[in-house]
C-alpha positions in Angstrom: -28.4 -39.4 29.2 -30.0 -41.4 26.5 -30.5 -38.8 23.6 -33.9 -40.3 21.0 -33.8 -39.8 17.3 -36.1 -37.3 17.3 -33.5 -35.1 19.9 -30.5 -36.1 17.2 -32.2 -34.7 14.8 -33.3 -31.6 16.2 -29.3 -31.2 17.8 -28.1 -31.6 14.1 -30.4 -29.3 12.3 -29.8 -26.6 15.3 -25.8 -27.2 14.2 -25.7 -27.0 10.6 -28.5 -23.4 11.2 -25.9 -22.1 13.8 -23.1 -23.2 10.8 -24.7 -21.6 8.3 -25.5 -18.6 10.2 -21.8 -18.3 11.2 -21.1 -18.6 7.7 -23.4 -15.8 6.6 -21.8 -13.4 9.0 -18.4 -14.3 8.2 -19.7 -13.6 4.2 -21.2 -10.4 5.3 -18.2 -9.4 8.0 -15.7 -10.0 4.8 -17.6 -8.4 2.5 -19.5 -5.7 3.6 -17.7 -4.9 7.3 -14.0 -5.2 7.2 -13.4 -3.4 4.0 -13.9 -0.4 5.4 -12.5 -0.8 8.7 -9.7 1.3 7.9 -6.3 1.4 9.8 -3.3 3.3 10.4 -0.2 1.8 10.7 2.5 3.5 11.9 6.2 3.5 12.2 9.4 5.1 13.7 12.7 4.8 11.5 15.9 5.3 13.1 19.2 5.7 11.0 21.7 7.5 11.4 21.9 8.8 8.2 18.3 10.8 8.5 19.8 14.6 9.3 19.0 16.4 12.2 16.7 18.7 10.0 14.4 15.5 9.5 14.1 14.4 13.0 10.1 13.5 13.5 9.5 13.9 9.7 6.3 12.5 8.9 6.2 10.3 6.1 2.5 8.9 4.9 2.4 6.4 2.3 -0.6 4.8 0.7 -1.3 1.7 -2.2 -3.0 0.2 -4.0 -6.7 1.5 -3.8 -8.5 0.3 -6.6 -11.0 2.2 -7.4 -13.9 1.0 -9.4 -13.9 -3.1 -7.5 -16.0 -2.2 -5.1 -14.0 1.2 -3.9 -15.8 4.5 -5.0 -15.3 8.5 -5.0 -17.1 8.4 -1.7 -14.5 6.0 0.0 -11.2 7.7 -1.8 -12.9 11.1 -0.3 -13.0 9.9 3.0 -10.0 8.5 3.4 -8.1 11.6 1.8 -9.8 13.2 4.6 -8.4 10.9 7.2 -4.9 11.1 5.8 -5.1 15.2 5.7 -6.0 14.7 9.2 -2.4 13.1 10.2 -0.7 16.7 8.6 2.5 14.8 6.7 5.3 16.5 5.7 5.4 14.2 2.5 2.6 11.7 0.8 4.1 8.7 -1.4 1.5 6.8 -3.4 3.2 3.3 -4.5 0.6 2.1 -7.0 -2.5 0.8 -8.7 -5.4 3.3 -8.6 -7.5 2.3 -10.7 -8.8 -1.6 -10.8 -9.5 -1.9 -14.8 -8.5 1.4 -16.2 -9.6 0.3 -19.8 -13.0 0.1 -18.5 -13.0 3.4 -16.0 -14.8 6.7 -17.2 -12.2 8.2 -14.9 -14.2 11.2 -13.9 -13.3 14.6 -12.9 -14.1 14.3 -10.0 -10.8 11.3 -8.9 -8.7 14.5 -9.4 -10.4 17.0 -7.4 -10.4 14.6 -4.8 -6.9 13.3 -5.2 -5.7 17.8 -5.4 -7.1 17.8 -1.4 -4.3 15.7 0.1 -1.5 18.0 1.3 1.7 17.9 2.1 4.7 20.5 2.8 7.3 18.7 1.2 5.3 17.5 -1.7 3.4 14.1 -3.1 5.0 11.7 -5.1 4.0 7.9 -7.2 5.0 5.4 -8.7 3.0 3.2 -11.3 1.7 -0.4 -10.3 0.7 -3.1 -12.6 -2.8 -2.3 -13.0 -1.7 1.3 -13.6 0.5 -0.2 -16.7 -2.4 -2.9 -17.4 -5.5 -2.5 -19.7 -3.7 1.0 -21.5 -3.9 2.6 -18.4 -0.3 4.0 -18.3 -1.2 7.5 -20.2 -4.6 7.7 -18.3 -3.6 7.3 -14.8 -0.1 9.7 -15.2 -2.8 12.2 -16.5 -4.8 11.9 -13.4 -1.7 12.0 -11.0 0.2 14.9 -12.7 -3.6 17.0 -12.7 -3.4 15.9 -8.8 -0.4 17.2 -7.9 1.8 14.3 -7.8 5.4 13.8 -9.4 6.0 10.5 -11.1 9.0 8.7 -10.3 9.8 6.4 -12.6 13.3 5.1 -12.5 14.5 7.7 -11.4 15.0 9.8 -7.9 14.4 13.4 -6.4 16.0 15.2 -2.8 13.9 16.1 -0.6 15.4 19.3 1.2 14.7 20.9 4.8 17.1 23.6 4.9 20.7 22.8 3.9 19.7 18.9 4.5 18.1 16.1 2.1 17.5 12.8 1.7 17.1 10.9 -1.4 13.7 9.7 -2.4 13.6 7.1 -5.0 11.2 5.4 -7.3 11.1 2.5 -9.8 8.9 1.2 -12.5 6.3 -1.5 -11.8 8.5 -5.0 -11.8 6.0 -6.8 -13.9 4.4 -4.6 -16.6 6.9 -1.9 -16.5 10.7 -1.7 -17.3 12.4 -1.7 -14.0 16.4 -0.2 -14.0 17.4 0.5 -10.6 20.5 1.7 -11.2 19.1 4.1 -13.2 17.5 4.8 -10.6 19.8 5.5 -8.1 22.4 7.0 -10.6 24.3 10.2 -9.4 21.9 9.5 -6.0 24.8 11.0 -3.4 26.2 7.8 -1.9 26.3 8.9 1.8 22.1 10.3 1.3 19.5 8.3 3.3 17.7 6.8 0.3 14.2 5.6 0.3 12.9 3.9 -2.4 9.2 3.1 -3.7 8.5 -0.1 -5.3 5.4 -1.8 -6.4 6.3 -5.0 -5.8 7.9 -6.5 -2.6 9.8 -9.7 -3.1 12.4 -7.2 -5.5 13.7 -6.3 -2.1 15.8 -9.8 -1.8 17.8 -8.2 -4.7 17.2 -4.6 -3.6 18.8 -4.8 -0.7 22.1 -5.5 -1.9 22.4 -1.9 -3.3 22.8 1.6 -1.7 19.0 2.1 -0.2 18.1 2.2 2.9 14.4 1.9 3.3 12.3 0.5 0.7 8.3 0.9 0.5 6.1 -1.4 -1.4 2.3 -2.4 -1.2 0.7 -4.9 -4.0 -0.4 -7.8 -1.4 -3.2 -6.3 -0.3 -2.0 -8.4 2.6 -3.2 -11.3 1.4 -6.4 -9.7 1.8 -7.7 -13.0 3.0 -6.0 -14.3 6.1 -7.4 -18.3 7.8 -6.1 -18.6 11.0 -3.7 -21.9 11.1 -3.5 -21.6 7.1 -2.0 -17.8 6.6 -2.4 -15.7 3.4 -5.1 -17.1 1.3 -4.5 -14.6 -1.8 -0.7 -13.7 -2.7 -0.1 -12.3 -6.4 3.5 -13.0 -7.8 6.1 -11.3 -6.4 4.2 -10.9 -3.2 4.9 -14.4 -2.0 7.7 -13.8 0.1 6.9 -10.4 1.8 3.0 -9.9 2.5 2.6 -7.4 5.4 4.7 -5.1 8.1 8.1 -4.8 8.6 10.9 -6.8 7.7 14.4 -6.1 8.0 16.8 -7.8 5.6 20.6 -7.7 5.0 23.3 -4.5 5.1 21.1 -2.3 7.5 17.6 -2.5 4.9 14.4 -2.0 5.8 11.4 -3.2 3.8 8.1 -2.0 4.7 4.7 -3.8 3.0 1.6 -2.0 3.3 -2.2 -4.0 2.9 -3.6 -1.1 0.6 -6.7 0.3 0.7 -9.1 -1.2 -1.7 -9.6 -5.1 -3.2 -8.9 -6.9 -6.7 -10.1 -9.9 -7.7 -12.1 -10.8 -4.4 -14.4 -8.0 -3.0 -13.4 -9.5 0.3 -10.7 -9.0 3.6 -10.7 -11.2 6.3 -8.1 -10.4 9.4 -6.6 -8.3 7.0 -8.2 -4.7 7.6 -7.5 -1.9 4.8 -4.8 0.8 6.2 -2.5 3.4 5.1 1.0 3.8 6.8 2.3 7.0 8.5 6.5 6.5 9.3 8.2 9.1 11.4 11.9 9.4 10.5 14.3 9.7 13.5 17.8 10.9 13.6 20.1 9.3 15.6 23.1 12.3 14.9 
């Protein structure tokens, strides 16, 4: 069929509206949608050094939330109510709460909300870089310590159920903090499941050539901006090499990335929805 100027023209002008128009939901869909289409990612871990007494533990971690870029009180309070909701035995935070704590009024109100979550067996932290960045160190272990978390920072606790335990185990932030994991892990008992928390996931290539187990890191926000064909359009330094999920490395260890809650940077997530991670520890005795 013969197709007249006049028909070109109105063909090409109907495509580059239907382009645009794609583009401003995409826009909107990153922006405004997906960031808050929070998920839950769960996991079982089998070992067979998790003791009998810690069969179907429930382990919930969550990163990386940012508040104050485009993540308010209203979004932390929600999603402390949906983590309450999954009843863990033991909450692990692994870093950055705040976006720009030199510029945060940090009110009264991030601690009341961050005293709801509950857990039997306790909450724990670590710091991230943005916790170290912008003099936020003193600030944000104020806020966590008035919440009811325990810092661990180079340095590691048992977590007890009867006459078992397993070692839980913490570093400081790898680029703003000073890092020693054998410190760390120092009188740890050798034959203890250990999990570790670490900011930063490409460590694990070293990591896993010591006595842990399972370690748990977020900072990648999963790319937070994924193009199909292209992959991760946003990796920060040592989040190049491990971005999302599960990925297990040499001598038995496990390394489990989370995508975080909030954004930095970019207000934006593309195929990378927000989540927090729930892992279910399984004996194998």
């Amino acid at each position: 069929m013969k197709i007249t100027r006049r028909t070109f023209i109105k063909r090409t002008l109907a495509s580059a509206a239907a382009l645009i128009g794609i583009n401003a939901f995409g826009y909107s869909y990153a922006r405004y949608m997906e960031p808050n289409m929070l998920a839950v990612r769960r996991h079982d871990i089998e070992h067979g050094k998790i003791p009998q007494h810690f069969h179907n533990f429930k382990v919930l971690q969550f990163s990386d939330t940012h508040v104050g870029f485009h993540y308010e009180l209203d979004d932390l309070e929600r999603l402390v109510e949906k983590m309450n909701q999954e009843e863990p035995d033991l909450i692990l935070f692994t870093g950055d709460l705040v976006d720009e704590p030199h510029t945060y009024s940090f009110p009264p109100r991030l601690i009341q909300i961050l005293k709801r979550l509950e857990a039997k067996q306790g909450k724990y932290w670590i710091y991230g870089n943005h916790d170290h960045g912008g003099y936020g160190t003193e600030k944000i272990r104020d806020v966590m310590v008035q919440s009811g978390f325990q810092l661990l920072q180079n340095e590691h606790t048992l977590i007890e159920n009867g006459s078992a335990s397993f070692t839980l185990a913490g570093v400081d932030d790898i680029m703003l903090g000073k890092p020693d994991l054998e410190r760390t892990l120092e009188n740890a008992p050798k034959e203890s499941f250990t999990l570790l928390m670490v900011h930063e996931p490409d460590v694990a290539l070293e990591y896993q050539h010591y006595p842990v187990d399972v370690q748990l890191s977020g900072h990648s926000h999963g790319g937070q901006v994924q193009v199909p064909f292209f992959g991760y359009l946003v990796t920060p330094p040592f989040a190049e090499h491990f971005v999302e999920g599960h990925y297990p490395l040499v001598n038995g260890f496990n390394l489990y990335v989370s995508r975080g809650i909030g954004t930095t940077r970019l207000p934006y997530r593309f195929m990378c929805r927000p989540e927090f991670s729930v892992f279910q520890l399984k004996s194998t005795l």
